[in-house]
N, C-alpha and C positions, 0 to 999 in steps of 0.2 A: 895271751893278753899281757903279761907281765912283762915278758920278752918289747914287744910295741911300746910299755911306760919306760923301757930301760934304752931302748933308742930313742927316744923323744927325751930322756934326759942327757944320753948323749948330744944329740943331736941341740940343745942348749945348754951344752955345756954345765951341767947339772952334774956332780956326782951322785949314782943313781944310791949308793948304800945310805950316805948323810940322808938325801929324800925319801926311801923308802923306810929307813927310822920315823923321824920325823911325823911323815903319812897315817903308819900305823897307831902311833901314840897318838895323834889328832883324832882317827876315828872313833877312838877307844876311849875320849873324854867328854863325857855328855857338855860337857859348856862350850865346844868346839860351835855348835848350832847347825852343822850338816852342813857347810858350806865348801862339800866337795870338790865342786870344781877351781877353785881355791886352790885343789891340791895339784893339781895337772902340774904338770914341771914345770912349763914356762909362766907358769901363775905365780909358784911356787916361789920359784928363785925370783921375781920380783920382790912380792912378801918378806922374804929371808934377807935381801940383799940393801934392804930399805929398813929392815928393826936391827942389823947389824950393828 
């Protein structure tokens, strides 16, 4: 499964180490609100590339 998040961040051009940082500190913060799929890569780097 991990392997499939780290071509899909390939695959948008996502550096997968910066995302999978990121991912795990978000799950790991109760005021995140479980907004999981948020975290999908191509979610992601919208997210990240817009509070930049």
């Amino acid at each position: 499964m991990i392997y499939s998040l780290f071509a899909t961040c390939k695959l948008h051009q996502v550096n997968p180490y910066e995302w999978l940082l990121d991912v795990l500190r978000k799950i790991n913060d109760p005021e995140y609100g479980g907004r999981f799929s948020d975290l999908l890569p191509h979610r992601w780097k919208k997210n990240t590339s817009t509070s930049a």
